[in-house]
C-alpha positions in Angstrom: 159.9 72.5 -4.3 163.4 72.7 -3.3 166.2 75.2 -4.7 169.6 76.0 -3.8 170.3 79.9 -4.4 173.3 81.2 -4.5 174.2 84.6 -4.4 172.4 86.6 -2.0 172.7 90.4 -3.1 169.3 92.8 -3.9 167.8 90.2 -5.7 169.0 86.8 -5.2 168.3 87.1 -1.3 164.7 88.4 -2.4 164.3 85.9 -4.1 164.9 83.2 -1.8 162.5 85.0 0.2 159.9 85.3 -1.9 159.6 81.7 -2.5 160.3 81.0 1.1 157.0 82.9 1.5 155.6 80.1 -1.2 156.2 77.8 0.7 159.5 76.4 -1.2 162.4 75.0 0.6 165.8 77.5 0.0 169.3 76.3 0.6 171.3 79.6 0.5 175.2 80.3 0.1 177.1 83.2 -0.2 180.4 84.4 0.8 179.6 87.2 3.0 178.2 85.2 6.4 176.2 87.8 7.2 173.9 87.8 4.2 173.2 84.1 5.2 172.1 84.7 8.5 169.7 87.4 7.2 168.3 84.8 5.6 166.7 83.0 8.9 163.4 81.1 6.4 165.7 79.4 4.6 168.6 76.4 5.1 172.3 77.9 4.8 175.1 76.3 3.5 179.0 76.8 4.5 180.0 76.6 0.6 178.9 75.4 -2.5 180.0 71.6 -1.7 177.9 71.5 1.5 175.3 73.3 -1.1 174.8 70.4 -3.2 175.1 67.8 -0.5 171.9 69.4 1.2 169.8 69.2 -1.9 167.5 66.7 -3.3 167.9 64.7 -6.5 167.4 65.9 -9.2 168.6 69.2 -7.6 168.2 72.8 -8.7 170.4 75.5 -7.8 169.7 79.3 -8.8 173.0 81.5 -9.6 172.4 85.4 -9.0 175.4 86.7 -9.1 177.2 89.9 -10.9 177.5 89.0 -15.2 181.4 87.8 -15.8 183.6 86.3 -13.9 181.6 85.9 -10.9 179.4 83.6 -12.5 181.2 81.9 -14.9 183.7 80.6 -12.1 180.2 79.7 -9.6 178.8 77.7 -12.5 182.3 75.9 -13.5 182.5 74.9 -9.2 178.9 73.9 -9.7 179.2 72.0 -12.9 181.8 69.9 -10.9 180.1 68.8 -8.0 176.5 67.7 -9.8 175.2 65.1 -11.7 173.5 64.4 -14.9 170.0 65.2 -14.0 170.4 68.3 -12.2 169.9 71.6 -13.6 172.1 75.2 -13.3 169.8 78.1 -13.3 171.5 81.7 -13.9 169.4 84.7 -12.9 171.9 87.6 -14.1 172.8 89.2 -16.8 174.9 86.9 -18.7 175.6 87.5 -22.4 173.3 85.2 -24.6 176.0 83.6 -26.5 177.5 82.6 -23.9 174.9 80.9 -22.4 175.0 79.3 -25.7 178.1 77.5 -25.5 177.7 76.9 -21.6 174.7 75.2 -22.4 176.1 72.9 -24.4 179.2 72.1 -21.9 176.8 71.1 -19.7 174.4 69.1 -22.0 178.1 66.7 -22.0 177.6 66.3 -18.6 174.0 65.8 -18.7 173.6 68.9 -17.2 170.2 71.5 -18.0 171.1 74.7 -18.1 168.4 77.5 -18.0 169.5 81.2 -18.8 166.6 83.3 -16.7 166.7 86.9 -17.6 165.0 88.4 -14.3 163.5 91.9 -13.9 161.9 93.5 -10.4 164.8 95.3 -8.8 164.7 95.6 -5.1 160.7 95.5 -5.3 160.5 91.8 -6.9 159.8 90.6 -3.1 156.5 92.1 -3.0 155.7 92.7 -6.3 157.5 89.9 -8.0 160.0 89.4 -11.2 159.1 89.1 -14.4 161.4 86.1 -16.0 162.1 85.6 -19.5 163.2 82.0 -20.0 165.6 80.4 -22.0 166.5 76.5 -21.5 165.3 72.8 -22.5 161.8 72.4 -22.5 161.5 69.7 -19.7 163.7 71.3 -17.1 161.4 74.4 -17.7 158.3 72.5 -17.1 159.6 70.6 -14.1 160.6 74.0 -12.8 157.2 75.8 -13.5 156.3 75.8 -9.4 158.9 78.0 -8.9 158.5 80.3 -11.8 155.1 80.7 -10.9 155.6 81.6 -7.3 158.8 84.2 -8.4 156.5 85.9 -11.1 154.1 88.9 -9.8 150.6 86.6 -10.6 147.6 87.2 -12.7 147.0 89.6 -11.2 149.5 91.5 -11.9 148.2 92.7 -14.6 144.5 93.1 -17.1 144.0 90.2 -19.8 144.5 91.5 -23.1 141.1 91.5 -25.4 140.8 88.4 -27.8 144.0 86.6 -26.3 144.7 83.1 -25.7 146.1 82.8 -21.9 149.8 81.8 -21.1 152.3 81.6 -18.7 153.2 85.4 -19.7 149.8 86.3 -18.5 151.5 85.4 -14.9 154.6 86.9 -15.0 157.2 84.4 -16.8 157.7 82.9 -20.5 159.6 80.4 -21.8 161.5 82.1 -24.8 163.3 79.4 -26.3 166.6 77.8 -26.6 169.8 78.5 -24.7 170.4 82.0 -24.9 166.3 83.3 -25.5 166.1 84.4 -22.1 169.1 86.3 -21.6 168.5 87.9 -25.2 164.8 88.8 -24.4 166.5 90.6 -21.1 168.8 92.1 -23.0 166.8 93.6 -25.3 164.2 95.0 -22.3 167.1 96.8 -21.0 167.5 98.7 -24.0 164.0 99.5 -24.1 164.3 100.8 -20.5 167.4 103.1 -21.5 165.2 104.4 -24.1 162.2 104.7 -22.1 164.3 106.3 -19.0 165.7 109.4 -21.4 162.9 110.1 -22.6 160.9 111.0 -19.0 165.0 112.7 -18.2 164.7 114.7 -21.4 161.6 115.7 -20.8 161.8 116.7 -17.3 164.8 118.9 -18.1 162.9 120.7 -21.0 161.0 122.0 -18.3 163.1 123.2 -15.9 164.4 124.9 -18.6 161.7 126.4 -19.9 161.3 130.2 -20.5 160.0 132.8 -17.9 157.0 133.6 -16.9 157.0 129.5 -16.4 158.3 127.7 -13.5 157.0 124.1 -13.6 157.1 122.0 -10.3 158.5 119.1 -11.8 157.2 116.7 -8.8 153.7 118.2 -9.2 153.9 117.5 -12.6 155.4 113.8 -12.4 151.7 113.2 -10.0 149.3 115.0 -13.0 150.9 112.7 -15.6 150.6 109.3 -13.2 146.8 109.9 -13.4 145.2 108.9 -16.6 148.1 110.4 -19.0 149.1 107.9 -22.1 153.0 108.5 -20.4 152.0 106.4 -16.9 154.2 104.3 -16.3 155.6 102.2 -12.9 158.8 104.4 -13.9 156.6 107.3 -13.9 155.8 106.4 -10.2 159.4 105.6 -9.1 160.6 109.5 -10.9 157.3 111.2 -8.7 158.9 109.4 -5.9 162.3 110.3 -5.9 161.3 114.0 -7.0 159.2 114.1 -4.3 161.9 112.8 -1.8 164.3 115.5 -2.9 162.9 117.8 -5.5 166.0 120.0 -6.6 167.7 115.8 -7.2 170.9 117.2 -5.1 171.2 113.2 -3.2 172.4 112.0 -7.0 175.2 112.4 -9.2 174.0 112.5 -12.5 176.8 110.1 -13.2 174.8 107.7 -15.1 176.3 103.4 -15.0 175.4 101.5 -17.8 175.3 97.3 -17.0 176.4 96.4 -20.7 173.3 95.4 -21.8 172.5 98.7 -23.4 175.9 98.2 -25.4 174.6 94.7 -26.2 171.7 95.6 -27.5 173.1 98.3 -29.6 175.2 95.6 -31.0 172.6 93.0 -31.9 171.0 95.7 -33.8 174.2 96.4 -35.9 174.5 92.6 -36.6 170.7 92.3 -37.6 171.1 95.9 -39.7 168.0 97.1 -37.4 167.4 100.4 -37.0 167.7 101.4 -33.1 168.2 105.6 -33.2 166.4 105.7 -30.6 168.0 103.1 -27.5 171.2 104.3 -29.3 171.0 107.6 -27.9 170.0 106.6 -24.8 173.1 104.3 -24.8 175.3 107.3 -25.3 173.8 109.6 -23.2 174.7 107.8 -20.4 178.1 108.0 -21.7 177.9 112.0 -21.9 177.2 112.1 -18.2 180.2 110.7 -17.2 181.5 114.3 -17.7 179.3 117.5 -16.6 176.5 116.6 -14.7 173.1 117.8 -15.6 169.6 117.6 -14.2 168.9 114.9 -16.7 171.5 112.9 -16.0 171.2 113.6 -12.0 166.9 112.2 -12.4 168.4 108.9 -14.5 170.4 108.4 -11.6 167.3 108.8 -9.3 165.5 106.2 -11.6 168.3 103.5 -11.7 168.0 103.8 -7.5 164.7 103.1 -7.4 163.5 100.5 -8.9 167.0 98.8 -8.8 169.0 100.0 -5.6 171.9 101.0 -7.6 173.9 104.1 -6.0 175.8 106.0 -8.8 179.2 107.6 -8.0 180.1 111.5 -7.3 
């Protein structure tokens, strides 16, 4: 299939590799030239007009760009120069209700709009991204080739016992309506806040811990990646970095948050669900904006690896 991608950071320009690899046709634009030309498999476009004009009806185009502004003035361009028929996708982290009301500006137009929460960091290229889906139904399905060549594959992952087989078994689901996508995403980010304090809690009860002991927390993060209940692919990106720099003294400890942690904490207040737990997390990242700590320092080494973001001293 053909898709027009715009947006060519970590994860939009893997992407357009990635299903360059599949044998899909990419259009790219962004506005620093140089990310373009990196991008040698696929078609470039001088701007978003030339963008559309390169594309086949009923055309495509994927927007992975920063949540905010950003987007919401790409997708207002884009809206402009399509026609009924063609469909917006947008890859970031956009907040569900707005997708909500965008969707139904562009349903006037006779737009589709599908909201594509996407998670893989820098290693979606080889291993692929998982994409939760939110949208119409049809534009989904007449989309399905390039969801299936984005997502990591069946083999990705074991079959669970007694279950009947879906597109999730692959890699990407279609959550629902306008919005399900981005919601889904947000809500697996506040998992992984959760999930991420726990291993930097942990770690740091160790290297605290009383004398005679002194644990070799790299050592450690290996025994644990080997048949322990706590594996994890985060597990294997903390052994990593702790065994790139064991004493952690390349981060900050200066821990970001994206917003979707905050989301998240406030879709459980609306729904009067209990989240202690992604709560914390939330706020711990908040706490390390003042006296670094060991913790915060291997949250930082987390957040670089699996999604290439670089934390400030």
């Amino acid at each position: 299939m053909q898709l027009g991608v715009v947006g060519l950071g970590r994860m939009g320009a893997n992407i357009a590799r990635r299903l360059a690899r599949g044998g899909h046709d990419c259009v790219v634009f962004d506005k620093d030239a140089a990310a373009i030309t990196a991008l040698r498999e696929s078609a470039a476009a001088k701007d978003l007009r030339d963008l559309v004009k390169q594309l086949l009806k009923p055309r495509a185009i994927w927007v992975m760009l920063p949540h905010g502004e950003a987007t919401e003035t790409t997708i207002a361009e884009l809206a402009a120069l399509l026609e009924r028929g063609d469909t917006i996708i947008d890859g970031g982290n956009t907040f569900y209700k707005d997708d909500i009301a965008l969707a139904e500006q562009l349903k006037n137009k006779g737009i589709h709009y599908l909201d594509v929460g996407t998670s893989g960091g820098v290693w979606g290229l080889e291993r692929g991204f998982c994409l939760m889906i939110g949208g119409e139904k049809d534009a989904v399905t007449r989309l399905a080739p390039i969801f299936e060549t984005l997502a990591p594959g069946q083999a990705s992952a074991r079959a669970t016992p007694g279950r009947k087989a879906s597109s999730a078994d692959t890699g990407w689901l279609h959550c629902g309506p306008a919005g399900a996508g981005h919601f889904v995403k947000m809500i697996h980010n506040g998992i992984e806040y959760g999930l991420m304090q726990a291993y930097a809690e942990g770690f740091n009860i160790l290297l605290g811990a009383p004398a005679p002991y002194r644990f070799d927390a790299a050592e450690i993060a290996e025994l644990w990646r080997r048949g322990s209940v706590v594996g994890s692919w985060l597990l294997d990106l903390t052994a990593q970095a702790l065994a790139e720099d064991p004493e952690l003294e390349n981060y900050s400890g200066n821990v970001s948050d994206s917003g979707e942690g905050r989301w998240t904490v406030n879709a459980a207040v609306e729904a009067a669900v209990p989240a202690p737990v992604l709560t914390a997390a939330l706020y711990a990242r908040f706490e390390s904006r003042g006296q670094a700590s060991y913790a915060g320092k291997l949250l930082s080494a987390m957040r670089k690896k699996f999604g290439g973001h670089v934390e400030t001293k």
